[in-house]
C-alpha positions as CSV (number, residue, x, y, z in Angstrom):
1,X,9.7,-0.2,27.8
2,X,9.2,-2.4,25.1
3,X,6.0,-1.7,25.4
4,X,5.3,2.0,25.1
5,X,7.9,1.6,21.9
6,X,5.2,-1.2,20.1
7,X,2.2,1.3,21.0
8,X,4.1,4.1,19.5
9,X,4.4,2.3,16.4
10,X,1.1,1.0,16.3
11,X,-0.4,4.9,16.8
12,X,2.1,6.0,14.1
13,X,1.2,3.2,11.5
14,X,-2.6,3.6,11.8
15,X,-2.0,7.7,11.8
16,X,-0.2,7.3,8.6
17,X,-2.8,4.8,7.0
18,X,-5.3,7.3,7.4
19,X,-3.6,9.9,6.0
20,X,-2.7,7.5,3.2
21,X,-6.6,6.6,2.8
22,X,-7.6,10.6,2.7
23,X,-4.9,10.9,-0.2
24,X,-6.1,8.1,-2.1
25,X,-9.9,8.3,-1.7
26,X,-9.9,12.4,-2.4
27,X,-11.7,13.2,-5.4
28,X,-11.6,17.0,-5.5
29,X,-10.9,18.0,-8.3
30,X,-11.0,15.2,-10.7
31,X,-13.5,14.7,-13.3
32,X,-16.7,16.3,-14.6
33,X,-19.7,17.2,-11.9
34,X,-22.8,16.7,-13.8
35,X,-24.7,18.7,-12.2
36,X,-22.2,21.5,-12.5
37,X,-20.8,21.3,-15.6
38,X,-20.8,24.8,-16.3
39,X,-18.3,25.3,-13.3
40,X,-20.4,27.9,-11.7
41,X,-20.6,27.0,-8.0
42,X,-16.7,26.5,-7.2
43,X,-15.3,23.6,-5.6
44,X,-15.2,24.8,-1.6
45,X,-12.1,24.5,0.3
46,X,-11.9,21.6,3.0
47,X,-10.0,21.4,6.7
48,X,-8.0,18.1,5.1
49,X,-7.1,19.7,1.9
50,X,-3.6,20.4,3.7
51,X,-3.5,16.8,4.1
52,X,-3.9,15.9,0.1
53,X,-0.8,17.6,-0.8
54,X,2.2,15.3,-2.5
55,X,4.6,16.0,0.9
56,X,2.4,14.7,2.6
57,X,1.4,11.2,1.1
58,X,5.2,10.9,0.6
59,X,5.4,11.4,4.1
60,X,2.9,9.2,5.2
61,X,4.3,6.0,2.9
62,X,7.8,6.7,4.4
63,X,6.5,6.5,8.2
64,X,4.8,3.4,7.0
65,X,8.0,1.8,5.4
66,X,9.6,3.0,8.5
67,X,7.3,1.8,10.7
68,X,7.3,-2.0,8.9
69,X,10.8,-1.7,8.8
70,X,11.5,-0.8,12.4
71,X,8.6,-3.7,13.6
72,X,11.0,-6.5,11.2
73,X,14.2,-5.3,12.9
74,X,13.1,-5.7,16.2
75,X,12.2,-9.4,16.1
């Protein structure tokens, strides 16, 4: 049983990275496109943008506390 708890934690922790590394690598919407700099063509929506919200990232750095936390504990 020990086991299946470790994998589970290992799935969640990489999950959360990810979402982490999506949040921290997004550049939509920051700084000047110089080859638009007129703003004409607008900035298309993405499948992830629901992912680069500020719940989320707090989210994802709490299950990877959690996750760290829960791994320490269990030693």
């Amino acid at each position: 049983m020990y086991g299946l708890k470790l994998v589970a934690l290992i799935v969640l922790f990489f999950l959360a990275a990810i979402v982490l590394l999506i949040n921290l690598t997004s550049m939509r919407g920051q700084g000047i496109e110089p080859w638009d700099q007129e703003g004409e063509n607008p900035v298309r929506s993405s499948r992830l943008d629901f992912l680069r919200t500020m719940p989320v990232f707090y989210a994802a750095c709490a299950v990877i506390l959690a996750c760290g936390l829960t791994f320490i504990l269990s030693r």
